[in-house]
C-alpha positions as CSV (number, residue, x, y, z in Angstrom):
1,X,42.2,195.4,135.8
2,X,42.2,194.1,132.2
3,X,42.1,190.4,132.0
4,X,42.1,187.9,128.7
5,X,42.8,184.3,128.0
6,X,44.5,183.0,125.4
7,X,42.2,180.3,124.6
8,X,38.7,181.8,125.4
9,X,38.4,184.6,123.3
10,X,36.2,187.7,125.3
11,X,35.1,190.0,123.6
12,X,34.3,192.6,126.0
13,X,38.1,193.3,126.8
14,X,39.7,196.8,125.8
15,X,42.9,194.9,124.5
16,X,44.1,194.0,120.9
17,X,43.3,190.7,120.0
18,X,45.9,189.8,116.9
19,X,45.1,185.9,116.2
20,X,44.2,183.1,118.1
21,X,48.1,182.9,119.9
22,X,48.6,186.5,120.3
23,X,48.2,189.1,122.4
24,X,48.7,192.4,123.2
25,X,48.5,194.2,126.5
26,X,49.1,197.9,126.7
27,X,50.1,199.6,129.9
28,X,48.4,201.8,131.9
29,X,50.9,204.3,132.0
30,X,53.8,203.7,129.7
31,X,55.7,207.2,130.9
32,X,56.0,205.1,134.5
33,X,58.0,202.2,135.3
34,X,57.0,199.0,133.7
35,X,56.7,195.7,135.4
36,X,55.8,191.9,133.9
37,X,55.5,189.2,136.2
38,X,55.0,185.6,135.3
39,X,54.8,182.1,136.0
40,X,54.2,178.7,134.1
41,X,54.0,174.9,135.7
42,X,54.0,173.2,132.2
43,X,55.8,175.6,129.9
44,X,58.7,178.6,129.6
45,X,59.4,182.0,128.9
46,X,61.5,183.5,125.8
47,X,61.6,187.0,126.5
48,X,62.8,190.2,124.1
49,X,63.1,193.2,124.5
50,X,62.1,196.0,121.6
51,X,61.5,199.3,120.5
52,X,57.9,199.0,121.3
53,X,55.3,200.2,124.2
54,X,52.9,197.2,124.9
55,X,53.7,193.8,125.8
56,X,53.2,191.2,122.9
57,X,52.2,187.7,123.7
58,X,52.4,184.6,121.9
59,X,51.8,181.2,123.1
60,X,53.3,177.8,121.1
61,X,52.1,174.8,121.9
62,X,54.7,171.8,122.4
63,X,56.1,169.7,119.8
64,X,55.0,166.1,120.4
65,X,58.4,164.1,119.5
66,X,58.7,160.2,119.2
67,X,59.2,159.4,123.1
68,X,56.2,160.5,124.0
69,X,54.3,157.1,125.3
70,X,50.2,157.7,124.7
71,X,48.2,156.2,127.8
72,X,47.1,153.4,128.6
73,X,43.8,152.7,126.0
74,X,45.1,154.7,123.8
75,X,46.7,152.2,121.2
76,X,46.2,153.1,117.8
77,X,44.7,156.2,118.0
78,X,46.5,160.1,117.1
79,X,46.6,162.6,119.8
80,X,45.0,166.0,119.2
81,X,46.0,169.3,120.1
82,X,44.6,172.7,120.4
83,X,48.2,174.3,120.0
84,X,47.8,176.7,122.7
85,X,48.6,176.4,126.7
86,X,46.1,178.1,128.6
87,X,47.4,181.5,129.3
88,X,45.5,184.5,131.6
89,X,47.2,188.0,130.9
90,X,46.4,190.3,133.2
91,X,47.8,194.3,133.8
92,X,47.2,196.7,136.8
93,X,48.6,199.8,137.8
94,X,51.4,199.1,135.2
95,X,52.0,195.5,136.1
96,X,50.9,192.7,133.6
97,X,51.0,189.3,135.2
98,X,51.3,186.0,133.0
99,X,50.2,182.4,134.5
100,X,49.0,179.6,133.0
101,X,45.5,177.6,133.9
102,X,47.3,174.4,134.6
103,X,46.7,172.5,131.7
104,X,48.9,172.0,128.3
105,X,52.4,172.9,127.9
106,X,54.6,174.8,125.4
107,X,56.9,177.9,125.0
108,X,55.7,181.4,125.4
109,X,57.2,184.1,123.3
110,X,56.8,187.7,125.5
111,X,57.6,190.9,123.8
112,X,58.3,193.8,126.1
113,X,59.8,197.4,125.9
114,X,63.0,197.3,126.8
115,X,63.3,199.1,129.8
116,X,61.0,196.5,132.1
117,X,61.5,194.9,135.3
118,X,60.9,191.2,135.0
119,X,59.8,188.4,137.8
120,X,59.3,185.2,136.3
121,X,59.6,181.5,136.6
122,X,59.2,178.2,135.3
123,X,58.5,174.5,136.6
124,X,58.4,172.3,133.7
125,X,59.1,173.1,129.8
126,X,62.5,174.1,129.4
127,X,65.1,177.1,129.5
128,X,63.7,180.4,130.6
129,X,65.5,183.0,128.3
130,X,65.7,186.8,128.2
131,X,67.6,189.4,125.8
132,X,67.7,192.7,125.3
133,X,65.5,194.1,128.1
134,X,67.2,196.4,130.8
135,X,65.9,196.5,134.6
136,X,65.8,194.4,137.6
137,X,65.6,190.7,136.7
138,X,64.1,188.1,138.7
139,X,64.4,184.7,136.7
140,X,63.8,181.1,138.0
141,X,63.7,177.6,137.0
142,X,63.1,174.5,138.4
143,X,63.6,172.0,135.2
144,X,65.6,174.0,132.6
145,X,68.6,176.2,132.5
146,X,68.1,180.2,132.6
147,X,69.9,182.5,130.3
148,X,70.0,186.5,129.9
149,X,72.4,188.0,126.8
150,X,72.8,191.8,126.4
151,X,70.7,192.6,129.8
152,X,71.1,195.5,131.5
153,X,70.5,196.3,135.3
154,X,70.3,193.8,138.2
155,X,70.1,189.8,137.8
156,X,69.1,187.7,140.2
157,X,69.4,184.2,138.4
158,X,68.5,180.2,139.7
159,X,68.3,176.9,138.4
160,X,67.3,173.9,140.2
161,X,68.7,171.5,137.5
162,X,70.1,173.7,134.1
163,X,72.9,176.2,133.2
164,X,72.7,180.0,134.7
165,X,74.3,182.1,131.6
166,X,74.2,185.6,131.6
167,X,75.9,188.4,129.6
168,X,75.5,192.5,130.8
169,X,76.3,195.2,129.2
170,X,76.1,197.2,132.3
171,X,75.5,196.7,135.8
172,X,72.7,199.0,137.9
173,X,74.2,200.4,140.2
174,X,74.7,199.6,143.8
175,X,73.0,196.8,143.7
176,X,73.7,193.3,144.8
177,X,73.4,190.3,142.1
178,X,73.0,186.7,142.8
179,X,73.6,183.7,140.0
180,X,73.4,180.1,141.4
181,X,72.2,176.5,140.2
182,X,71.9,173.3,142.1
183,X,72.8,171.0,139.2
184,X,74.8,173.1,136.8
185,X,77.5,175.6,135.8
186,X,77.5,179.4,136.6
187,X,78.6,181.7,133.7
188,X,78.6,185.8,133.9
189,X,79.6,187.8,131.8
190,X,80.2,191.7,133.5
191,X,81.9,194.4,132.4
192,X,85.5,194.6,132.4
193,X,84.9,198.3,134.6
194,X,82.5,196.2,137.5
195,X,83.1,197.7,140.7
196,X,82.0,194.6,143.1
197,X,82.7,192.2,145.9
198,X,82.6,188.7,144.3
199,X,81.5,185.5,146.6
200,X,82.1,182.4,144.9
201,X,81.3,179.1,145.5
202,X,81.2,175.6,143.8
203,X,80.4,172.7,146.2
204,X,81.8,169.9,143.7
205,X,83.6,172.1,141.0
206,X,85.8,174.7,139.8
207,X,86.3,178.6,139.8
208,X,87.2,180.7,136.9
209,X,87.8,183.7,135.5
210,X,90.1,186.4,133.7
211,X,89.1,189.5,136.0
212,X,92.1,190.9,138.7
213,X,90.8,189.6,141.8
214,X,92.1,190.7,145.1
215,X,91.3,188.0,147.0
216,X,89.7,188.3,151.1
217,X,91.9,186.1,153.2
218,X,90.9,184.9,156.6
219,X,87.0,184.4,156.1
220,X,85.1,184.4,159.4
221,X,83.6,181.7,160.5
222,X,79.7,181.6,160.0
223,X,77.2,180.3,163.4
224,X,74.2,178.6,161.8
225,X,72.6,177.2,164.9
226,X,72.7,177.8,168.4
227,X,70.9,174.9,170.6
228,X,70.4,174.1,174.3
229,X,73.6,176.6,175.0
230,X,75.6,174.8,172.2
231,X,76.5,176.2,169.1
232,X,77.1,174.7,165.9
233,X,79.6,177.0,163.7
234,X,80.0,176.4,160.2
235,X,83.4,177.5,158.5
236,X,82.2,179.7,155.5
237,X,83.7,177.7,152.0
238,X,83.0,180.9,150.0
239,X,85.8,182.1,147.9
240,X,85.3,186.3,148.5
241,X,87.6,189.2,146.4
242,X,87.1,192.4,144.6
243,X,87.0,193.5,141.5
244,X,88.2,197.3,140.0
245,X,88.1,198.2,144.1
246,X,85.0,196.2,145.3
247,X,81.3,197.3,145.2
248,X,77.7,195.7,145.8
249,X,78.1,191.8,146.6
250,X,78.0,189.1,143.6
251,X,77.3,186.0,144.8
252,X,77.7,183.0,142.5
253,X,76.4,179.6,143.7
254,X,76.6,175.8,142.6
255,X,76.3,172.2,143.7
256,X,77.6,170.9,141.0
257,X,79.4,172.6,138.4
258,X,81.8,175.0,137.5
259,X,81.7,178.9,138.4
260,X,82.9,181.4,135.0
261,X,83.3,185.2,136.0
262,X,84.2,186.9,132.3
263,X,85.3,189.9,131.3
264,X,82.5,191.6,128.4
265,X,85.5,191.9,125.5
């Protein structure tokens, strides 16, 4: 396993050290399916895909705007900072693995080749973005809104509080998708060919789209609980059609907002 840290610089480490906020991690093998998997507390992910074979790093420390309140005993005096967030990079049998050392904050800028499976999420520093990559795409945050334009593959999308927008130029095949938000509007983008089974569902909002749908009448029920002999059944709210004949299940999810299911013109 090759390990190395954006802000200590090690010397003994067989990977290209660019400047002080870049990196670059090959791959083991980069004939064999590539995976990056990361996950920042104070800080997000901008992912792009490109006609390269290593992953490029780059770490941007956070702009300091005017609501920013210094502590207590701190009147008068300018903050410093180093401009970077802390990352560790690390790759193993074609895995590289992002996290930060739980100090500083800012935007980190991730290069991959575009065929890459992705698994990351964020807690606090904004929207987690991805374009241009194709694969299976696990993306979540918990304080920003998650996007993914010109994606290929599988998406499974959340947001705790933020917008889930995705566009795809083509869907993997057979494979279930998921898009939800608690606080926030749901808006896909699929093919207008997608073969798939939509279940929609917007607790406090609307559903829309310009697909055919053949809706599913008559949803069952759904039993959630079964206690002391009694049980507790739960009428499933889910709005459930097809699409070009039905295929692998969609589900799209909000609290609050709005559900958009578009056709890719």
């Amino acid at each position: 396993m090759k390990t190395i840290s954006v802000v200590l610089l090690l010397g003994a480490v067989a990977l290209a050290q660019d400047a002080a906020d870049r990196i670059t991690v090959p791959f083991s093998d980069p004939a064999r399916p590539r995976t990056v998997k990361g996950s920042l507390v104070n800080g997000c992910f901008t992912v792009e895909g490109y006609d390269g074979k290593d992953v490029v790093v780059e770490s941007h420390g956070a702009e300091i705007g005017s609501h920013h309140r210094p502590p207590r005993g701190a009147e008068g005096m300018k903050r410093i900072d180093s401009g970077a967030i802390g990352l560790t990079v690390e790759e193993e049998a074609n895995t590289v693995t992002i996290h930060d050392r739980g100090a500083g904050s800012g935007k980190v800028l991730v290069r991959v080749p575009r065929e890459t499976t992705l698994k990351l999420s964020c807690t606090n520093g904004g929207d987690l973005k991805v374009a241009g990559v194709s694969g299976d795409l696990e993306l979540d945050d918990t304080n920003g809104g998650v996007s993914a334009a010109n994606v290929t593959g599988s998406v499974i999308a959340h947001s705790m509080n933020g917008r889930v927008l995705v566009s795809l130029d083509r869907v993997g095949p057979d494979k279930p998708m998921s898009f939800s938000s608690m606080n926030g509007d749901v808006d896909v983008t699929l093919p207008a060919g997608t073969r798939a089974t939509l279940r929609m569902k917007s607790d406090n909002g609307e559903i829309w789209t310009d697909f055919e749908v053949r809706l599913t009448p008559n949803a069952s029920p759904q039993v959630v609980e079964e206690v002391h002999g009694k049980r507790k059944v739960k009428m499933d709210k889910a709005t459930v059609g097809t699409i070009n004949g039905g295929g692998p299940d969609l589900t799209f999810k909000t609290m609050n907002g709005n559900i958009f299911v578009r056709q890719k013109k």
